[in-house]
C-alpha positions as CSV (number, residue, x, y, z in Angstrom):
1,X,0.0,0.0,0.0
2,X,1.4,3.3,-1.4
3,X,1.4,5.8,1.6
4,X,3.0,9.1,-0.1
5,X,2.6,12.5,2.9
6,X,3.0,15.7,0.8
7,X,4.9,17.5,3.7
8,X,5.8,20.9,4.1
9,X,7.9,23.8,6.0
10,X,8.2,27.3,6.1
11,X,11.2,29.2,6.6
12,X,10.8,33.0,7.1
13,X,12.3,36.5,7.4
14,X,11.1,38.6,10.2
15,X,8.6,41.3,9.1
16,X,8.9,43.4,12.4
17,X,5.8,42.6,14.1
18,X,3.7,39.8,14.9
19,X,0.4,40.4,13.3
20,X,2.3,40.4,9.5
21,X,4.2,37.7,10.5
22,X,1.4,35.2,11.5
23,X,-0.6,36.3,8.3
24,X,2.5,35.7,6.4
25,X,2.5,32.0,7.4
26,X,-1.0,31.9,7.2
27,X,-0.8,32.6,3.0
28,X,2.0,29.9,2.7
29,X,-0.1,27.3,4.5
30,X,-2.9,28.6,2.0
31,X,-0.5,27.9,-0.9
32,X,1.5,24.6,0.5
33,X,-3.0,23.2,0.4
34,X,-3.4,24.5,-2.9
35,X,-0.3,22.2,-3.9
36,X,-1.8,19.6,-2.0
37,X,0.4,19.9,1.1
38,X,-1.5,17.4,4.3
39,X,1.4,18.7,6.9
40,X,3.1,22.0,7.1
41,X,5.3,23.1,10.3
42,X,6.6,26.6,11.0
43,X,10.3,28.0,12.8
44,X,10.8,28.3,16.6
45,X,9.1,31.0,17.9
46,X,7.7,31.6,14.2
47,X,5.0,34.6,15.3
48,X,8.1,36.7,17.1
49,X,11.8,37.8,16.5
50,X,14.6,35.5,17.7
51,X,14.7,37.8,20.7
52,X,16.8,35.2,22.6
53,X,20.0,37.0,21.4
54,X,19.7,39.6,24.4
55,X,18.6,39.6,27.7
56,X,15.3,42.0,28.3
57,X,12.6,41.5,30.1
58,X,10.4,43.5,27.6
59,X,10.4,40.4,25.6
60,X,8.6,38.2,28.0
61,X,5.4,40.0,25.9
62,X,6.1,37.9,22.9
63,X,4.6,34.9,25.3
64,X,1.1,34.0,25.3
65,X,-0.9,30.2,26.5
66,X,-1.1,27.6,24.8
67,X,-3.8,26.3,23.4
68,X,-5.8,29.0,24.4
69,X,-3.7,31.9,23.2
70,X,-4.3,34.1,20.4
71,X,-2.3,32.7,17.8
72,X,-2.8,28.9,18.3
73,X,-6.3,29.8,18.7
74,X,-5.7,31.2,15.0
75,X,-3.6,28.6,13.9
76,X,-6.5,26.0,14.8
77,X,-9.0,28.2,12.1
78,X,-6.1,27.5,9.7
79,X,-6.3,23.8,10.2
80,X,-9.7,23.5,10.0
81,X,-9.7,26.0,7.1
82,X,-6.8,24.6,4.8
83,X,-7.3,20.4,6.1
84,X,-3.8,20.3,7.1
85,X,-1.9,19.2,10.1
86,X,-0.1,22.4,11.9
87,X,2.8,22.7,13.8
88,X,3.1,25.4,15.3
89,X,6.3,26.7,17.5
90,X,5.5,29.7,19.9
91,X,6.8,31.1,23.5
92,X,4.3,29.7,26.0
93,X,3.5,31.5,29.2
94,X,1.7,28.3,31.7
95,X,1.6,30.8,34.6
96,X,3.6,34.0,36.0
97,X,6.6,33.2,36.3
98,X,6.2,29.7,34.2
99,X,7.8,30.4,30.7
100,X,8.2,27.4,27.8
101,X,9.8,27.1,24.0
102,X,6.5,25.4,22.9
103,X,5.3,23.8,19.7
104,X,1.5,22.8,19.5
105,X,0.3,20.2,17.3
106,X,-3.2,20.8,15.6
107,X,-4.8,18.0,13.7
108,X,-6.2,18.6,10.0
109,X,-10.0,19.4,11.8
110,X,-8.6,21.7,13.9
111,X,-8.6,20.2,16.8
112,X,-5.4,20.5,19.4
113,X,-4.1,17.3,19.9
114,X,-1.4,18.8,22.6
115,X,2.4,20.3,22.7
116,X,5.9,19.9,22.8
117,X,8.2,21.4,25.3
118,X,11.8,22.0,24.6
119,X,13.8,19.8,27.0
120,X,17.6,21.6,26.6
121,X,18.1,25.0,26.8
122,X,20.9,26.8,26.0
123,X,23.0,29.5,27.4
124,X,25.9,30.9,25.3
125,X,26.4,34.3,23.3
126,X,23.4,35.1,20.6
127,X,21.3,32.2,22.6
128,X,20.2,33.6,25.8
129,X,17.3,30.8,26.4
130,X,17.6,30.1,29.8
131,X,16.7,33.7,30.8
132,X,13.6,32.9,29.6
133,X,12.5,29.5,29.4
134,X,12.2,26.5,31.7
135,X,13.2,23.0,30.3
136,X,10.4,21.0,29.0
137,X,8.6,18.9,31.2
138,X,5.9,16.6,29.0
139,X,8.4,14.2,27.9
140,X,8.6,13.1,24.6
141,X,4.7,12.8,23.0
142,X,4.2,11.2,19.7
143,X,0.8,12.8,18.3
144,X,-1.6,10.3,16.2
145,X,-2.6,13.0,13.8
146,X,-4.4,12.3,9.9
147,X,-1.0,11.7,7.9
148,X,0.3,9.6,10.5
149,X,2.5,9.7,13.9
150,X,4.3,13.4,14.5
151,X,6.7,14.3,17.1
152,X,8.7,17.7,17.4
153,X,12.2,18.2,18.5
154,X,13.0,22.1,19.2
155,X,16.6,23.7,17.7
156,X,19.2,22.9,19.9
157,X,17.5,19.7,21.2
158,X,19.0,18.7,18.0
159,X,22.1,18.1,19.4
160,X,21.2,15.4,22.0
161,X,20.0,11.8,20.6
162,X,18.6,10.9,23.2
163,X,15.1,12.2,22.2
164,X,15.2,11.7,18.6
165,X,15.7,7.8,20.0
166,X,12.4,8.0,22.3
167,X,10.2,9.9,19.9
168,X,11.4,6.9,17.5
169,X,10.1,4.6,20.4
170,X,7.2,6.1,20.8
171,X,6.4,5.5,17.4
172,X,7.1,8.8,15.0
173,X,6.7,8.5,11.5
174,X,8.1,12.1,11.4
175,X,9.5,15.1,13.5
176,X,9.5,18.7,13.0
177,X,12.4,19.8,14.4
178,X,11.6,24.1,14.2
179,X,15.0,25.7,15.0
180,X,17.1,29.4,14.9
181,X,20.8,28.5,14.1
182,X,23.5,31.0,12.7
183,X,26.0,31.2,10.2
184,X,28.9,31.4,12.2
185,X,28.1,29.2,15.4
186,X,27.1,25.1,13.7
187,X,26.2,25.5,9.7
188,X,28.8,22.7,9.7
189,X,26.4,20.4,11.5
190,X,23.3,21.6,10.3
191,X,23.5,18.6,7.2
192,X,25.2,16.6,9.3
193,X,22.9,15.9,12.9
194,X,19.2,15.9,11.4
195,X,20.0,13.2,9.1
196,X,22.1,11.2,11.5
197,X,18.9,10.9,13.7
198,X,17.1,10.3,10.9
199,X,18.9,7.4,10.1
200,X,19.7,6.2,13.4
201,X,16.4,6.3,14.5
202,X,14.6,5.6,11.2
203,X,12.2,8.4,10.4
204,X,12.0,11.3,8.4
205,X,12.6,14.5,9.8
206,X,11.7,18.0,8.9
207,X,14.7,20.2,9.7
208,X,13.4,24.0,9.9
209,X,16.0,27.0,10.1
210,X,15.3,31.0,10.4
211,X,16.6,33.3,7.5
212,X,17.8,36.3,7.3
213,X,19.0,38.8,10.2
214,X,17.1,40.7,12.7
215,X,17.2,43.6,15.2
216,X,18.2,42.0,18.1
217,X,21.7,41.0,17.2
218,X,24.2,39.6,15.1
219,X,22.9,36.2,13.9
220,X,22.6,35.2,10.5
221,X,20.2,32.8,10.5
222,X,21.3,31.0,7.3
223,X,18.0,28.7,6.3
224,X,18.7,25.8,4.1
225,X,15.4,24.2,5.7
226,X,15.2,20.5,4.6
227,X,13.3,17.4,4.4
228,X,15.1,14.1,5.0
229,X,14.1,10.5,5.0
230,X,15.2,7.1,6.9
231,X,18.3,6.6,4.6
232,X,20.0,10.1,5.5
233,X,18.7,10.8,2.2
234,X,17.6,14.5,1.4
235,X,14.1,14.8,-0.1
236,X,14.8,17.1,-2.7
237,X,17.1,19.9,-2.4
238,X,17.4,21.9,0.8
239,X,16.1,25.5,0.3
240,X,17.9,28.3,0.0
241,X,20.4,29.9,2.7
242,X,19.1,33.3,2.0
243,X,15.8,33.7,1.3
244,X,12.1,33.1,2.5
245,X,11.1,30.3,0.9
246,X,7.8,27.3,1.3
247,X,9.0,24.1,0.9
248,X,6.5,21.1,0.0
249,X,7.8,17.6,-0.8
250,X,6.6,14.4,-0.9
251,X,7.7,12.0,1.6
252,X,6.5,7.8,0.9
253,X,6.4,6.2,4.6
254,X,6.3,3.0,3.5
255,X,9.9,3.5,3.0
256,X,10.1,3.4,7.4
257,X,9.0,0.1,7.3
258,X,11.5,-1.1,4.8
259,X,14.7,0.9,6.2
260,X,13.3,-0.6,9.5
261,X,13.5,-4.6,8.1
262,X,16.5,-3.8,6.0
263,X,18.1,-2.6,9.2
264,X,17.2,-3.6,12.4
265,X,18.3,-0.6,14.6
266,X,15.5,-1.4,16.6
267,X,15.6,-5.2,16.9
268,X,19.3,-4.9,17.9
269,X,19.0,-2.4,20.6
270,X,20.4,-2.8,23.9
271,X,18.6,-0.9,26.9
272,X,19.7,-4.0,29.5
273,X,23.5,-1.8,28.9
274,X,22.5,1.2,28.8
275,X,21.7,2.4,32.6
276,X,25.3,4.5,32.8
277,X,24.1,6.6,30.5
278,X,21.4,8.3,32.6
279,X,23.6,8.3,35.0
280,X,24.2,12.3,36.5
């Protein structure tokens, strides 16, 4: 049985405020349907500037809650509008004081099906995160969703495997992994960590990147946004490193089982060794 997802991402240049931005995003989702597009996901914090590059508090107004917040709330009309699945990567406020790098998941009817947190949260020069957010705290959720099984990995996440492995346990089929990486700090990794996991853990994955620079700093958020499949493959080619750009591919997960058969990561696991390495 043929099961072909036409998938897609958006990577986007900052407009300079938040209403342009989210209606922005809301015309590519309206042209990744008209192409036929079932999935589309959006870059971290996708409705604000990458404000983590200083250390303000007027920037804790970019955060709103989630699912009842304005732009999820909006987001959800585009689902149901458009019939696609929508993730969507925003700053979460739970309560005062209770601040989250957030993606929500909406299924293809609009309904919210729940959200990601981002688990590791850097500190270093042009990344100021941990001013702002807490680590995630809902694990690693898998969301059963119209095209199939969708998980969400958040930017620097990235560089730890240990969740790509358990949102490959939990079952994913594919994970939007919505990030804001420069020029200067990791473009060398950029092609090299997403499809790693993606081989490794035997799903696609849809590897989102800012472009462009902003106000608040330095960083040249270099896009090159990708889709890539089980084999390490890329699906297509990446877009471009300099400007705004939809991309829509189609992405056959019947190839998950095969890769899967063909190679046995799973089958050959060892968890009974692994206990030193959630070790402090």
């Amino acid at each position: 049985m043929v099961n072909v997802v036409r998938a897609a991402l958006v990577q986007a240049t900052w407009t300079g405020d938040t209403e342009s931005m989210i209606a922005k995003h809301e015309e590519h989702a309206r042209e990744a349907a008209r192409q036929g597009a079932k999935i589309i996901g959006f870059q971290e914090v996708f409705n604000a500037p990458y404000f983590c590059q200083v250390q303000e508090p007027e920037h804790y107004r970019w955060a709103e809650p989630v699912p009842d917040g304005p732009t999820v709330t909006r987001m959800r009309a585009l689902a149901r509008e458009t019939g696609m699945v929508i993730v969507v990567p925003v700053f979460e406020t739970e309560q005062s004081g209770f601040y989250y790098n957030t993606a929500a998941v909406i299924d293809a009817d609009g309904s919210y099906l729940g959200k990601y947190r981002k688990h590791h949260i850097p500190q270093v020069k042009g990344f100021w995160e941990k001013y702002y957010f807490k680590p995630g705290n809902l694990g690693w959720p898998v969301f059963d969703t119209t095209v199939g099984k969708v998980g969400v990995y958040i930017c620097y996440d990235r560089h730890f495997p240990e969740g790509w492995r358990q949102l490959g346990l939990n079952g994913a089929q594919i994970v939007y992994n919505p990030s804001a990486t420069h020029r200067g700090l990791s473009s060398h990794l950029w092609q090299l960590e997403q499809p790693a996991a993606a081989v490794a853990n035997e799903y696609f994955i849809a590897a989102i990147n800012r472009v462009g620079q902003e106000e608040y700093g330095d960083n040249d958020f270099y896009g090159t946004s990708y889709f890539v499949d089980p084999r390490g493959q890329f699906v297509g080619e990446p877009a471009s490193d300099k400007t705004e750009e939809l991309l829509i591919r189609d992405l056959d997960f019947g190839l998950i089982e095969e890769v899967r058969q063909q190679w046995a990561f799973y089958r050959d696991r060892r968890p009974d060794a692994y206990e030193g390495l959630v070790q402090p």
